[in-house]
Kinemage of the C-alpha trace (Angstrom):
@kinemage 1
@onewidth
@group {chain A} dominant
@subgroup {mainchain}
@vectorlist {calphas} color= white
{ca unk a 1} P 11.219 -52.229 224.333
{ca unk a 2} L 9.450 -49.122 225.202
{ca unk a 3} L 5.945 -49.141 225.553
{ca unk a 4} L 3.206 -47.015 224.268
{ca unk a 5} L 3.222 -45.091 227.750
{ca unk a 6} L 6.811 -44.223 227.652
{ca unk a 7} L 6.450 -43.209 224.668
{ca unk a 8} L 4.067 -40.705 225.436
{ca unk a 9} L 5.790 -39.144 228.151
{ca unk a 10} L 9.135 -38.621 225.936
{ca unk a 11} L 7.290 -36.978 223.265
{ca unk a 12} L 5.483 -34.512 225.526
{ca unk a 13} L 9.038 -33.761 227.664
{ca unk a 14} L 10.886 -33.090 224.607
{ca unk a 15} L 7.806 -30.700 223.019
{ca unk a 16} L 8.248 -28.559 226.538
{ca unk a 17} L 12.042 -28.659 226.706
{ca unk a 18} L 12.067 -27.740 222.855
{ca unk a 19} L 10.043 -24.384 223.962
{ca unk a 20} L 13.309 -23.063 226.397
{ca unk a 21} L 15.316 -20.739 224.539
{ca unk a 22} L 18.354 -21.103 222.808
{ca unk a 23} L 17.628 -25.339 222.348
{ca unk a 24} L 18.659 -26.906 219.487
{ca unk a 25} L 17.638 -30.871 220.096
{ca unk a 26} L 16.480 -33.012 222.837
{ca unk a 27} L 16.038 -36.849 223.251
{ca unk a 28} L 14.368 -38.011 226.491
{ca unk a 29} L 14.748 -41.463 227.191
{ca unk a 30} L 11.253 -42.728 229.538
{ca unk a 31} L 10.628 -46.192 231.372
{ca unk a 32} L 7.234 -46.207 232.065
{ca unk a 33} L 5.998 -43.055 233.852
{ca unk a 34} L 9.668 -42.202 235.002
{ca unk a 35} L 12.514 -39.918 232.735
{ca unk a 36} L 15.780 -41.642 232.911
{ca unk a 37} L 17.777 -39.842 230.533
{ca unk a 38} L 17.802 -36.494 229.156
{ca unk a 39} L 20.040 -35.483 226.586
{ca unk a 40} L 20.115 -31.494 225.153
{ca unk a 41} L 21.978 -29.947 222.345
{ca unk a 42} L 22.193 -25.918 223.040
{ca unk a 43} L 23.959 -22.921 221.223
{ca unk a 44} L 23.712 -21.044 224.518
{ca unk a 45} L 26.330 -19.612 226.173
{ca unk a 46} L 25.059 -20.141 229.859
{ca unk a 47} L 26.365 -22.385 232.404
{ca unk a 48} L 25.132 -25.612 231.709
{ca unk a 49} L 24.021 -26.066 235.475
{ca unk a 50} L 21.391 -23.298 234.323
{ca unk a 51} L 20.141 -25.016 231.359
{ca unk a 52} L 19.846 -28.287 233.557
{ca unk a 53} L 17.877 -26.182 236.148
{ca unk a 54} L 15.675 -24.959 233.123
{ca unk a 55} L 14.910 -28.729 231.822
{ca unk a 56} L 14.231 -29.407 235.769
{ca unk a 57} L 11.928 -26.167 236.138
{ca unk a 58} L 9.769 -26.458 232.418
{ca unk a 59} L 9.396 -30.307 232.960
{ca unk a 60} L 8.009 -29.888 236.805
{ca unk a 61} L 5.359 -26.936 235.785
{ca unk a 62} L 4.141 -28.514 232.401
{ca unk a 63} L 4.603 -31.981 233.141
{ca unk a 64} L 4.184 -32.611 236.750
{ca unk a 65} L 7.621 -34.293 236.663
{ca unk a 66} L 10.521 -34.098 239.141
{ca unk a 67} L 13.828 -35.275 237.809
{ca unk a 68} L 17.430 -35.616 239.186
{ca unk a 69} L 19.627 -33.503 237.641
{ca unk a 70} L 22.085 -36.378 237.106
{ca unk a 71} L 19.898 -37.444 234.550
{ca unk a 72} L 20.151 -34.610 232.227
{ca unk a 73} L 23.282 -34.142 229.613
{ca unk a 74} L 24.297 -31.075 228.254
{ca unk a 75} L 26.058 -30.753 224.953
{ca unk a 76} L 26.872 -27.197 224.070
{ca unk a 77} L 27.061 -26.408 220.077
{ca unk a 78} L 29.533 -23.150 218.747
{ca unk a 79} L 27.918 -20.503 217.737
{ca unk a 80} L 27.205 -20.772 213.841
{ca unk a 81} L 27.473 -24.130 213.777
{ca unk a 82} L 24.003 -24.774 212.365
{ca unk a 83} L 23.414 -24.262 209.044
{ca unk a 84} L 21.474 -21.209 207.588
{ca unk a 85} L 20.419 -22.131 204.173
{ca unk a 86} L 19.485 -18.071 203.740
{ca unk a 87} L 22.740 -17.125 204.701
{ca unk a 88} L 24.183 -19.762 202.767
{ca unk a 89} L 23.004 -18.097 199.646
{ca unk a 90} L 25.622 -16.380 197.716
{ca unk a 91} L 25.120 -12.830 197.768
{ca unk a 92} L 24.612 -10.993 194.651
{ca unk a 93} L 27.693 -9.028 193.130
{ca unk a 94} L 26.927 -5.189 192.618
{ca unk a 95} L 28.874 -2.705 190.435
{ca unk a 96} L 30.438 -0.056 192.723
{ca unk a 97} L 29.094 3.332 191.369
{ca unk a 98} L 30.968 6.607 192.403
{ca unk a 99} L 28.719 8.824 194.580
{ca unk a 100} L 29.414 12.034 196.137
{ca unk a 101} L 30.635 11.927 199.755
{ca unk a 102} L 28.062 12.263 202.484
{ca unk a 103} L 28.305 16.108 204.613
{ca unk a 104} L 30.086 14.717 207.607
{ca unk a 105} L 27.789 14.198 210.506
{ca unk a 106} L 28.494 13.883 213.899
{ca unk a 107} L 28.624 10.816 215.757
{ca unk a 108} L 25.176 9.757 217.584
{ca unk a 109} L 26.271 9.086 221.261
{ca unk a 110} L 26.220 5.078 221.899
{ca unk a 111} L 22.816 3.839 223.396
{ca unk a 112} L 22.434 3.359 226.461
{ca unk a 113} L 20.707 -0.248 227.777
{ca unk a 114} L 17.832 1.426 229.458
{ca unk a 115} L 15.789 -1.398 230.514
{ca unk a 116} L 16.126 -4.388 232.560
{ca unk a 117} L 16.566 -7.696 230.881
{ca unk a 118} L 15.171 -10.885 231.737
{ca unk a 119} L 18.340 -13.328 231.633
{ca unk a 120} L 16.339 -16.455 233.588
{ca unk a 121} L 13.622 -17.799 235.795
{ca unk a 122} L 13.703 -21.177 237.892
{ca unk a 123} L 11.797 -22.776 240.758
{ca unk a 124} L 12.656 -25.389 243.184
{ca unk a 125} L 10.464 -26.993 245.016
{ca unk a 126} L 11.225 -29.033 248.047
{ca unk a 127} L 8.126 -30.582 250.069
{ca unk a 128} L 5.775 -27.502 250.815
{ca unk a 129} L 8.185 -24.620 250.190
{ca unk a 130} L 9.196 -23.600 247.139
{ca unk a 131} L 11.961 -20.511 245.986
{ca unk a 132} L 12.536 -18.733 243.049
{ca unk a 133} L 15.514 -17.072 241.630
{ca unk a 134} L 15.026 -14.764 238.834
{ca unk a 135} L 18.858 -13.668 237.238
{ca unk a 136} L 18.374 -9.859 235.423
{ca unk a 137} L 20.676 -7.894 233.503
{ca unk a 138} L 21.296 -4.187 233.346
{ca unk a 139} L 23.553 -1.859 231.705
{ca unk a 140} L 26.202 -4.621 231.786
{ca unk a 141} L 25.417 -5.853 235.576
{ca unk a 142} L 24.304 -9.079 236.351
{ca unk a 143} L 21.810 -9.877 239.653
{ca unk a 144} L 20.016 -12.765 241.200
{ca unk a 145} L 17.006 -11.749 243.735
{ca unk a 146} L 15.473 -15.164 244.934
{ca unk a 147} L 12.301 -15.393 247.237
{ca unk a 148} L 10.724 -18.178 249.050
{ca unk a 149} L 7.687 -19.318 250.860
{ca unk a 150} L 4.882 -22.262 250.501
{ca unk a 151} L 4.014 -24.482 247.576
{ca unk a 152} L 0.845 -23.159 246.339
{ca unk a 153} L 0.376 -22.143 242.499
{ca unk a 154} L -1.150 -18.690 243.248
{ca unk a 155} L 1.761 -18.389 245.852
{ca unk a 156} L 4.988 -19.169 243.642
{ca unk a 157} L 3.518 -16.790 241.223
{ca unk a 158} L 3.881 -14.162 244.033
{ca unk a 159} L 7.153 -15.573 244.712
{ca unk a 160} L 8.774 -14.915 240.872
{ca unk a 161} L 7.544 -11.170 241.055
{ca unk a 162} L 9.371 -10.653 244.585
{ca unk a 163} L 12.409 -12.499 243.280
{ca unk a 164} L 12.737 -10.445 240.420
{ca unk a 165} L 12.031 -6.973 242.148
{ca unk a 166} L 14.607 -8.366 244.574
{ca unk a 167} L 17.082 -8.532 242.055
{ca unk a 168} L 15.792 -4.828 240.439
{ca unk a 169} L 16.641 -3.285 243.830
{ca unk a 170} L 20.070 -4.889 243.591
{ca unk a 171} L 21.050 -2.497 240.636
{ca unk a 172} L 19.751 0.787 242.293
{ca unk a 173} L 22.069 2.934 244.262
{ca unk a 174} L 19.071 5.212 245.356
{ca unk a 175} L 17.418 4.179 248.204
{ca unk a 176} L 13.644 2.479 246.820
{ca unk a 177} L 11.435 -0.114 248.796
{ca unk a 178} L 9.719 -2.980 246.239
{ca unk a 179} L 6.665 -4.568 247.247
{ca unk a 180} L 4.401 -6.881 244.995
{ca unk a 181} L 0.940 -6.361 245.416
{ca unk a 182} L -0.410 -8.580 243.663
{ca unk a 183} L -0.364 -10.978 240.520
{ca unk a 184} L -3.190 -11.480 238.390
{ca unk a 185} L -4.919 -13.404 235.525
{ca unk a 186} L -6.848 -12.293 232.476
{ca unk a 187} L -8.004 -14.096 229.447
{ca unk a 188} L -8.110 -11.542 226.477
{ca unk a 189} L -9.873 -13.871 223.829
{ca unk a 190} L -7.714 -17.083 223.762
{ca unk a 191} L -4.992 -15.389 225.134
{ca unk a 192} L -3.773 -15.430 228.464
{ca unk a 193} L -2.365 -12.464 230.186
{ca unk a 194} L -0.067 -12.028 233.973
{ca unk a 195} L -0.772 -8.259 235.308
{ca unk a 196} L 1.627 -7.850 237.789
{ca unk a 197} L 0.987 -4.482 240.434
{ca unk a 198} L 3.779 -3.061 242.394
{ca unk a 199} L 4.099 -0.113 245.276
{ca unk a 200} L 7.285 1.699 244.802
{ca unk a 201} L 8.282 3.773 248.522
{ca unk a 202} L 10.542 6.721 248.217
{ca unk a 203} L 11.456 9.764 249.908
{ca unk a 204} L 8.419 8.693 252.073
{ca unk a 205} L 6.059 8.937 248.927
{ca unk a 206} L 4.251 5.769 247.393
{ca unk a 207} L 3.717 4.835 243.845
{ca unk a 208} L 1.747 2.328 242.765
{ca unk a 209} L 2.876 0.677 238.898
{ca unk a 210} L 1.712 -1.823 236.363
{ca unk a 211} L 2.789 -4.148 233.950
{ca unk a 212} L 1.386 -6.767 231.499
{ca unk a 213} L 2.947 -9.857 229.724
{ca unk a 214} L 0.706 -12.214 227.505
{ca unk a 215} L 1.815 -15.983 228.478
{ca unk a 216} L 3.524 -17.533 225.177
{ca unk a 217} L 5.704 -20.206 226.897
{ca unk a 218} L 6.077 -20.191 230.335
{ca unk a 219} L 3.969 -18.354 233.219
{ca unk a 220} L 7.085 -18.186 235.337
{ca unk a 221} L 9.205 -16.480 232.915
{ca unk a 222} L 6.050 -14.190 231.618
{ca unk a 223} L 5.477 -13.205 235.531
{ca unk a 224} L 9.032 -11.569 235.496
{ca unk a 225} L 8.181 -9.883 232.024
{ca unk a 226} L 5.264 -8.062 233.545
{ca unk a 227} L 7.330 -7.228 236.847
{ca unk a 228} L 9.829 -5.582 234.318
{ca unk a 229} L 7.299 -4.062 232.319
{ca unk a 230} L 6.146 -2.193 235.639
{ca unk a 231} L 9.749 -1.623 236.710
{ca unk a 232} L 11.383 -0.102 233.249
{ca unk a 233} L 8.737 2.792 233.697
{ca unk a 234} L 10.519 4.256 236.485
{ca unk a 235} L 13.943 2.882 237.318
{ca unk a 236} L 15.797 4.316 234.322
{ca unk a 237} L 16.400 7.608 235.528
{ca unk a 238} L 17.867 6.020 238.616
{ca unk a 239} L 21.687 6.011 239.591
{ca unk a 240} L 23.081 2.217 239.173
{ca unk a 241} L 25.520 0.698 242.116
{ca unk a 242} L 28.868 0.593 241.023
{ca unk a 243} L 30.112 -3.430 239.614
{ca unk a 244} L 31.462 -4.625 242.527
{ca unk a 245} L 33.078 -8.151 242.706
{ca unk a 246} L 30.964 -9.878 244.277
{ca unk a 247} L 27.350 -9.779 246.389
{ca unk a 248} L 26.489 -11.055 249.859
{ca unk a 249} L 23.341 -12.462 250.458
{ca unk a 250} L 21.819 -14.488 253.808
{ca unk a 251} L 21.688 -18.164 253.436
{ca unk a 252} L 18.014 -19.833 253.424
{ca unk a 253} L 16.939 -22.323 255.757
């Protein structure tokens, strides 16, 4: 039978896997002050090694908790296949009315994606070093920029932000040194707020940017908001690498 403890310690892992996008139900089974199983219903569309990474990432910074990732099952759901009682609604039936024809207009040119997009954020930590690997999106490209170093809070925070400029400079085609100056904290009220700073270096000439994110979920994934939201000032009038099949990177240690 489980015991008031394990109890405890299911609720509060499924409450912070619930908060990861795209989940639909958990059930964490706990013996004692140990996860054995984890078991997650998702509509997303992602690998399910990534959503297993997730669980592994959300339950180790909330929780304190590292799990196997054997533990952890992943049942992906088909798109629509959760009822909408709005949407089940039938709609009302309107009498067609005869209008004049609109003056023909041309065409608006299709948008363009402009701005980076955050696709996902994980950590793994393995004694006193730790890497991140932030995955971005951009007009159509995927890239992964990962970073690593020690262990420390301040420093993994550090870590995300170089990761995800890492992964920024993959898409440019213009020569553009990243650095990450620094990451801080602010409370605004009872909110919590990551300002990242960043020095952009080209054509020998320095720029220094900013960017905000208030925390809602995560501080990992709100660190790579505010390193976009510095980034998506300047990089859109940039020229973009050609897609290219696939991307060599050094192996770490």
């Amino acid at each position: 039978m489980m015991n008031v403890t394990s109890t405890a310690l299911a609720s509060k892992a499924e409450a912070a896997i619930r908060r990861l996008r795209e989940i639909e139900g958990v059930s964490v089974h706990a013996d004692g002050d140990a996860i054995r199983e984890v078991h997650v219903l998702t509509s997303s569309e992602r690998p399910p090694k990534n959503i297993v990474r997730d669980v592994q990432t959300v339950l180790k910074t909330r929780l304190g908790l590292s799990i196997d990732h054997r533990v952890v099952s992943v049942a992906q759901a088909q798109a629509g296949s959760f009822p909408d009682t709005a949407a089940a609604a039938p709609a009302p039936v309107e009498t067609p009315v005869a209008a004049p024809a609109p003056a023909a207009r041309p065409e608006p040119p299709p948008a363009r994606d402009e701005r980076i997009r955050f696709e996902s954020v994980n950590l793994f930590v393995s004694g006193p070093r730790t890497q991140a690997q932030v995955e971005l999106r951009w007009k159509g490209l995927p890239r992964i920029g990962s970073a690593s170093g020690w262990s420390a809070r301040d420093e993994s925070h550090k870590l995300v932000a170089q990761a995800t400029a890492g992964a920024a400079q993959e898409f440019l085609a213009d020569p553009m040194a990243i650095g990450v100056q620094g990451v801080e904290f602010v409370d605004f009220g009872r909110r919590r707020t990551v300002v990242v700073m960043l020095s952009l270096l080209a054509n020998r000439q320095e720029k220094l940017v900013t960017g905000s994110c208030v925390i809602e979920q995560d501080t990992p994934q709100a660190v790579v908001l505010a390193t976009l939201a510095a980034l998506n000032r300047v990089l859109g009038g940039l020229r973009v690498k050609e897609p290219t099949e696939y991307v060599l990177r050094p192996t770490t240690n």
